[in-house]
TIFISE-762903 format. One record per residue (C-alpha): residue in one letter; x, y, z. Coordinates in steps of 0.1 Angstrom, whole numbers, padded with zeros to 4 digits. Example, Ala and Ser with C-alpha at 12.3 -4.5 7.8 and 13.67 -1.06 7.14 Angstrom:
<pt><rest>A</rest><px>0123</px><py>-0045</py><pz>0078</pz></pt>
<pt><rest>S</rest><px>0137</px><py>-0011</py><pz>0071</pz></pt>
end
This chain:
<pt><rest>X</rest><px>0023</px><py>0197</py><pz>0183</pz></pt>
<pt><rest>X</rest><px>0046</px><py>0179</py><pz>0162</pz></pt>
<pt><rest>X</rest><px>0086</px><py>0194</py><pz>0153</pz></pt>
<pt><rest>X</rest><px>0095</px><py>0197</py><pz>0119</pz></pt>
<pt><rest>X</rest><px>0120</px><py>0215</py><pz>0097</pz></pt>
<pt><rest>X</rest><px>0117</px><py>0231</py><pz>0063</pz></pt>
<pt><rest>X</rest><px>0149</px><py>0231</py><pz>0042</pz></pt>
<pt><rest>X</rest><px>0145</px><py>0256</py><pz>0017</pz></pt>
<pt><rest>X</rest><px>0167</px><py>0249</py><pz>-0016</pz></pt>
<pt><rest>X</rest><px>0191</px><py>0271</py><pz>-0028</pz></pt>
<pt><rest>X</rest><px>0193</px><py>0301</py><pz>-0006</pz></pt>
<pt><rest>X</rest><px>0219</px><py>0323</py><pz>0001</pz></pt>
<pt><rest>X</rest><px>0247</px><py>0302</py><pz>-0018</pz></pt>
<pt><rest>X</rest><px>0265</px><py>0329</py><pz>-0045</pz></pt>
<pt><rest>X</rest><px>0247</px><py>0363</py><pz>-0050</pz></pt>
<pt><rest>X</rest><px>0209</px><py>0353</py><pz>-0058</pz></pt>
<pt><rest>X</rest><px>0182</px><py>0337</py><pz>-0034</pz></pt>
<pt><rest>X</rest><px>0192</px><py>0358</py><pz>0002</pz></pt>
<pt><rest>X</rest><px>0172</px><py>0353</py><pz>0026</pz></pt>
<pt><rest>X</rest><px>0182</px><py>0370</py><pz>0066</pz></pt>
<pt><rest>X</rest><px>0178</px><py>0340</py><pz>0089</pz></pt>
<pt><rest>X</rest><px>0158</px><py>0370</py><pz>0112</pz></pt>
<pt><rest>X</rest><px>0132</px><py>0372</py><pz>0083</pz></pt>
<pt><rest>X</rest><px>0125</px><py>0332</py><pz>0076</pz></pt>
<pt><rest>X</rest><px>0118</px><py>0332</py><pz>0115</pz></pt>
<pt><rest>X</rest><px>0096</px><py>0363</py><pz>0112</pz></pt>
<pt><rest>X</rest><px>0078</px><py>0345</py><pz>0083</pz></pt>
<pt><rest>X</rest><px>0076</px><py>0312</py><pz>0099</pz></pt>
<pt><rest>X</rest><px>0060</px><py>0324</py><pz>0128</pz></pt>
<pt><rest>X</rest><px>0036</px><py>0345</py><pz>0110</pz></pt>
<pt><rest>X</rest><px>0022</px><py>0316</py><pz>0097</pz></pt>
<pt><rest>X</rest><px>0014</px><py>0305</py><pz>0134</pz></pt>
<pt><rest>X</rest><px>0045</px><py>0276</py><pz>0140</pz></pt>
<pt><rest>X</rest><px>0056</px><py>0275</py><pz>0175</pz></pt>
<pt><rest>X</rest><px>0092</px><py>0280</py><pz>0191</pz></pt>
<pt><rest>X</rest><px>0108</px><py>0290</py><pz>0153</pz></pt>
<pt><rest>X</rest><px>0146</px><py>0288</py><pz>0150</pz></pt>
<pt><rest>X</rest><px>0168</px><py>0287</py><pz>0122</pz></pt>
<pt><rest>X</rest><px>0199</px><py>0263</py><pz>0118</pz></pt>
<pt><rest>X</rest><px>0230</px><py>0283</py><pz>0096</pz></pt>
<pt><rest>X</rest><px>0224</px><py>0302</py><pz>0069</pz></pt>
<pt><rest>X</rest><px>0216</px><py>0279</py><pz>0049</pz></pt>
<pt><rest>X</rest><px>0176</px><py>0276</py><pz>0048</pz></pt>
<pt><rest>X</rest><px>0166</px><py>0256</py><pz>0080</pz></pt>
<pt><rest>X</rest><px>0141</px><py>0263</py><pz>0100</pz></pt>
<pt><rest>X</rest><px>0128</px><py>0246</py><pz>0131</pz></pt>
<pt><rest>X</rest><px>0095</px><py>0249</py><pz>0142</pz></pt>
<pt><rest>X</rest><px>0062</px><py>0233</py><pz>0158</pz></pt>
<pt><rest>X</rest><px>0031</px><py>0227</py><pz>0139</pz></pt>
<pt><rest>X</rest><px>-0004</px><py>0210</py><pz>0144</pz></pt>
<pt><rest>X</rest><px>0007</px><py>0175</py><pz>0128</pz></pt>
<pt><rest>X</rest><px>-0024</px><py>0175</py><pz>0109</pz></pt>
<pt><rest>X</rest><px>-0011</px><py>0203</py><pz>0086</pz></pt>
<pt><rest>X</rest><px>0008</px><py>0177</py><pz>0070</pz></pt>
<pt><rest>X</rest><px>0046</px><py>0184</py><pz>0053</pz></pt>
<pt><rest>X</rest><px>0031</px><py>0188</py><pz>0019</pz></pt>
<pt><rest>X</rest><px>0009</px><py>0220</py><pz>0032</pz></pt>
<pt><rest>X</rest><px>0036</px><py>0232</py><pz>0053</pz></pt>
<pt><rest>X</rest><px>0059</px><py>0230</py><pz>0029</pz></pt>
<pt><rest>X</rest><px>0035</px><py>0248</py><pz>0009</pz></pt>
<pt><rest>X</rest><px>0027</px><py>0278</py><pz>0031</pz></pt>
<pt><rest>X</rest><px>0066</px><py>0283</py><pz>0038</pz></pt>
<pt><rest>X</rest><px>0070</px><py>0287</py><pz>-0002</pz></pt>
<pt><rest>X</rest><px>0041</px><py>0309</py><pz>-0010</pz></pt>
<pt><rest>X</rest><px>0046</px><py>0330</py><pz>0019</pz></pt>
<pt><rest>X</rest><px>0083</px><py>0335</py><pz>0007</pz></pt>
<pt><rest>X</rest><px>0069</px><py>0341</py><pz>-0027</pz></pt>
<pt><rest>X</rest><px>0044</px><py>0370</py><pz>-0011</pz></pt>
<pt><rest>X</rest><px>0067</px><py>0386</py><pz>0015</pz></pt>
<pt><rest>X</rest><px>0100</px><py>0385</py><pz>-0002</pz></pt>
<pt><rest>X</rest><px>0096</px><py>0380</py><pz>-0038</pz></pt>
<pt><rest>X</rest><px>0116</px><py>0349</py><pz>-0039</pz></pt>
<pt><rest>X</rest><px>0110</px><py>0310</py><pz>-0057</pz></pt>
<pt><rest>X</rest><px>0125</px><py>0287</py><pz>-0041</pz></pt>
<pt><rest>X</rest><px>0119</px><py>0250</py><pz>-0034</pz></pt>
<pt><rest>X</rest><px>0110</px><py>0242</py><pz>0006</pz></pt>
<pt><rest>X</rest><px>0109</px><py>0204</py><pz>0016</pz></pt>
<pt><rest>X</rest><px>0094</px><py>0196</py><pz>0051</pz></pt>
<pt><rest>X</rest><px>0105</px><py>0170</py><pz>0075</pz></pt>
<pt><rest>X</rest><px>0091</px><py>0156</py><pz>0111</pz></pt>
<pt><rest>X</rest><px>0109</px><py>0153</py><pz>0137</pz></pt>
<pt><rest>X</rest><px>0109</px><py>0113</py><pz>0137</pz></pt>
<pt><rest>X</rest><px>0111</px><py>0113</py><pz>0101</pz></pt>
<pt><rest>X</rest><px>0148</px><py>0126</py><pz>0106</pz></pt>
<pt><rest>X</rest><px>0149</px><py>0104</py><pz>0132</pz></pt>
<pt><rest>X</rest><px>0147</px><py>0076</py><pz>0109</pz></pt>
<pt><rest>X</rest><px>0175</px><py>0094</py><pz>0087</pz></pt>
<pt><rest>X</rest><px>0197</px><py>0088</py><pz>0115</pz></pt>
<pt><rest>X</rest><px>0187</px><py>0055</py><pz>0126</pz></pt>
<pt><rest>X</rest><px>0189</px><py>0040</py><pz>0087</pz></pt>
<pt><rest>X</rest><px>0222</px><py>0057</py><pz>0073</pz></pt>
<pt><rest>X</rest><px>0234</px><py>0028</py><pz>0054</pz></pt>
<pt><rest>X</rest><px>0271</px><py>0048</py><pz>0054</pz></pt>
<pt><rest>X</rest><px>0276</px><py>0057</py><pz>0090</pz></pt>
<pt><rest>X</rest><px>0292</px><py>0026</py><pz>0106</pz></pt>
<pt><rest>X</rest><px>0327</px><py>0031</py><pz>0104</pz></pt>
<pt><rest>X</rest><px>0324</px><py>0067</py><pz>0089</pz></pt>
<pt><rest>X</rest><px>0342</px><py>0088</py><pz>0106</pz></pt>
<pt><rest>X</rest><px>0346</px><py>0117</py><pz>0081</pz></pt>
<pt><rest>X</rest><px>0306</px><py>0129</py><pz>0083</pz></pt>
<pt><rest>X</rest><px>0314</px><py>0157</py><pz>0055</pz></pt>
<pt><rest>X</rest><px>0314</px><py>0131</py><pz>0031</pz></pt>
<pt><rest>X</rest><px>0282</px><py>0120</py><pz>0039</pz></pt>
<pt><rest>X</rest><px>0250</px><py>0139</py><pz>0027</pz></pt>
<pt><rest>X</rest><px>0211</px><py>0138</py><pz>0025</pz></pt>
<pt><rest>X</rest><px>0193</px><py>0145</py><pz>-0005</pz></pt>
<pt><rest>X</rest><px>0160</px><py>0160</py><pz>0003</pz></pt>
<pt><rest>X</rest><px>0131</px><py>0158</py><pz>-0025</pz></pt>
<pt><rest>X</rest><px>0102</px><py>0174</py><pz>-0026</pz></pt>
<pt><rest>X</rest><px>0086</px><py>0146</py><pz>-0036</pz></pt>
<pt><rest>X</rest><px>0093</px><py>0111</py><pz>-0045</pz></pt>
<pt><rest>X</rest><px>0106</px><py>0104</py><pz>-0079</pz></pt>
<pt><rest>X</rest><px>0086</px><py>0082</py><pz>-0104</pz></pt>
<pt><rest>X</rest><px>0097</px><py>0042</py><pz>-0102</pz></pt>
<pt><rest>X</rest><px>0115</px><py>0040</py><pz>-0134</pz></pt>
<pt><rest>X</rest><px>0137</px><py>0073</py><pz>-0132</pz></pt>
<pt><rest>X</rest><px>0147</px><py>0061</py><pz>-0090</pz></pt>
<pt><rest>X</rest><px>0159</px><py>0029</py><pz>-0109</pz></pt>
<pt><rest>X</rest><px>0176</px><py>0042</py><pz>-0136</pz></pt>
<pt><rest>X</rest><px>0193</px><py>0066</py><pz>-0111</pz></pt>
<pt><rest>X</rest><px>0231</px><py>0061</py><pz>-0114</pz></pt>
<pt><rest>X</rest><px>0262</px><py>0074</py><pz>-0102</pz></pt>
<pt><rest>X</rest><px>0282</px><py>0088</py><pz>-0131</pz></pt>
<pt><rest>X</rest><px>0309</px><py>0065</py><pz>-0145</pz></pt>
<pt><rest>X</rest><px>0346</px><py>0067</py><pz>-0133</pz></pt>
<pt><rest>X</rest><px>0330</px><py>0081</py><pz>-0094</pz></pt>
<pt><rest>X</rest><px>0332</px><py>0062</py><pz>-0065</pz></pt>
<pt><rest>X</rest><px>0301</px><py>0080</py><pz>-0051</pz></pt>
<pt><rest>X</rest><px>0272</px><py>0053</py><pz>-0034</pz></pt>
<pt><rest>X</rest><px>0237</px><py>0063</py><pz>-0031</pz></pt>
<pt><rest>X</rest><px>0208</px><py>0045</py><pz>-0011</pz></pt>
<pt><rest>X</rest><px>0167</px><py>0059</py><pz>-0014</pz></pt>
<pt><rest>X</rest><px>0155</px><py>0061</py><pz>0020</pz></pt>
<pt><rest>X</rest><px>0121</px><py>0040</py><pz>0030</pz></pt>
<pt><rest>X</rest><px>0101</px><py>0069</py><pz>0022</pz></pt>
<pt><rest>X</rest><px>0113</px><py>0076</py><pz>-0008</pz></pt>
<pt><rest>X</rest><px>0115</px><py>0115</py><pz>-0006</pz></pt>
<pt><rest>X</rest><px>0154</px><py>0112</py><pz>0010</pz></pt>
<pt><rest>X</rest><px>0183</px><py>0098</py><pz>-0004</pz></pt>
<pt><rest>X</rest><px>0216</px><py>0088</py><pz>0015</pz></pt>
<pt><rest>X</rest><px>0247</px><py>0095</py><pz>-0003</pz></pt>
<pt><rest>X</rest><px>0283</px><py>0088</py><pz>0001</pz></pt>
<pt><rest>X</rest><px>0316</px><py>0103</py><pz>-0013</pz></pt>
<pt><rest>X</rest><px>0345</px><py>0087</py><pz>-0004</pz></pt>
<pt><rest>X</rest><px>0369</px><py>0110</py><pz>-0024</pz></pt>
<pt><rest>X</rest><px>0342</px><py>0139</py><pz>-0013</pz></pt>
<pt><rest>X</rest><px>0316</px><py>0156</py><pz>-0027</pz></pt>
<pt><rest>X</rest><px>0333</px><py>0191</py><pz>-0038</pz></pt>
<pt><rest>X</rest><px>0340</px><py>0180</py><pz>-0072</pz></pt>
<pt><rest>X</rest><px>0318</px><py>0149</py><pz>-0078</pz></pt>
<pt><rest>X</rest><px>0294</px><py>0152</py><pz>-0109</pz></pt>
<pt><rest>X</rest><px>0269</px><py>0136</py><pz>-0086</pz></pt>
<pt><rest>X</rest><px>0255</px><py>0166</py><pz>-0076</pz></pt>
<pt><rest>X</rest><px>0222</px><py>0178</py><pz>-0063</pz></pt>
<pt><rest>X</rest><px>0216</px><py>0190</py><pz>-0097</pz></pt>
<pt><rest>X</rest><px>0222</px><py>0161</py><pz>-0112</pz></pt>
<pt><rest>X</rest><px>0199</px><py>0142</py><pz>-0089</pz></pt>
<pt><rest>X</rest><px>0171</px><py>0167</py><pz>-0101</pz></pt>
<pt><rest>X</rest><px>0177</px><py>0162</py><pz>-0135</pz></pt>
<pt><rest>X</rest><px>0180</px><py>0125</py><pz>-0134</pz></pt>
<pt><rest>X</rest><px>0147</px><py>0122</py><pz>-0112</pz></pt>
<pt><rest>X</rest><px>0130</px><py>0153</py><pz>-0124</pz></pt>
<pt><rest>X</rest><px>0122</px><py>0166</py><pz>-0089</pz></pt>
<pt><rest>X</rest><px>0135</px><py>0190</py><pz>-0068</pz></pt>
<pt><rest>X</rest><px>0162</px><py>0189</py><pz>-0043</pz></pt>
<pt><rest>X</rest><px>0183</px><py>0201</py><pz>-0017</pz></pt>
<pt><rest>X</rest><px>0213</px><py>0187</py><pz>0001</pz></pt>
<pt><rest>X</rest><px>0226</px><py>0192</py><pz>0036</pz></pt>
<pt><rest>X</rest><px>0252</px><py>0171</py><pz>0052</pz></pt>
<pt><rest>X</rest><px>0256</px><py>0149</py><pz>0077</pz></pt>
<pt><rest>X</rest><px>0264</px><py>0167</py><pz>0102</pz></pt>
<pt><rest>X</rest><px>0236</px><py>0195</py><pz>0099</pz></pt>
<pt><rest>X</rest><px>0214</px><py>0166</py><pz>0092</pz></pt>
<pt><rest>X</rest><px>0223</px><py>0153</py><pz>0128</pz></pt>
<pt><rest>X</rest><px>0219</px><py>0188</py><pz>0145</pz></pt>
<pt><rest>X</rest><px>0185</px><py>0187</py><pz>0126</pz></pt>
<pt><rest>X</rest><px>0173</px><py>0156</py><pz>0146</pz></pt>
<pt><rest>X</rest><px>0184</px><py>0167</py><pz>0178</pz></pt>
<pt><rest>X</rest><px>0166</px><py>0200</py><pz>0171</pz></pt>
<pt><rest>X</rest><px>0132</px><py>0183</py><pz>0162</pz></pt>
<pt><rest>X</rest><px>0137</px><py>0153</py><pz>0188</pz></pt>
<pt><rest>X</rest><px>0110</px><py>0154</py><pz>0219</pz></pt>
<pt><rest>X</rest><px>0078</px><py>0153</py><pz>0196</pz></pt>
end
């Protein structure tokens, strides 16, 4: 039985895409995953699954079963417990960070093609730094002067690499990890 956690993108930010935490537990465990908790109200939910399912068919399941039960489309990207792990252990930003709010992850779905990751720029006059993780599917990003009005956005990064997206800061990325640690 291996941790993970699904991030589902865009819910319950503004008046579209609510989802009650009690419901995307209900849903999660319905699908069979183990010990289900949710993390905010944002979207994230812990849970244990066969590792064999994979994160692309979990991922999967999560989003259709949304579709089905509540009537709602959103993106869900799946993580491993040690896959966060690695998050943590790689931030390129964290030494000598102390202000974790200006430090984000940018979950994809999936990784983006070669040439639009290298094309992939920070728009001009920001001081905002970004850094692909190993895998590919993550992306470490940094805001000095903070992310609240920066035009590097998540929607920018989904334009830019034409996949989709979801963000969650540093600190929720830590809780995360500690919340899928122990696989």
């Amino acid at each position: 039985m291996t941790r993970y956690v699904a991030l589902l993108r865009g819910v319950n930010v503004g008046s579209g895409n609510r989802i009650g935490m009690a419901d995307l537990r209900r849903i999660a465990a319905g699908l069979g995953h183990d010990d289900v908790r949710t993390y905010l109200q944002s979207g994230n939910v812990v849970f244990g699954a066969d590792e064999r399912a994979g994160p692309e068919r979990l991922a999967g399941d999560i989003r259709r079963a949304l579709a089905d039960e509540l009537d709602l489309d959103v993106a869900v990207m799946v993580r491993s417990g040690p896959e966060l792990a690695g998050l943590i252990g790689g931030n390129p930003y964290a030494a000598g960070q102390p202000e974790e709010v200006k430090m984000l992850v940018a979950f994809l779905a999936e990784p983006p093609g070669a040439a639009r990751a290298a094309e992939l720029a920070v728009p001009g006059g920001e001081s905002a730094e970004f850094r692909f993780a190993g895998t590919g599917r993550d992306v470490y990003l940094h805001y000095p002067d903070g992310y609240g009005r920066s035009r590097f956005s998540n929607a920018y990064l989904e334009k830019r690499l034409a996949v989709a997206s979801t963000t969650r800061n540093w600190r929720t990325v830590r809780a995360l990890a500690e919340l899928t640690a122990g696989d």
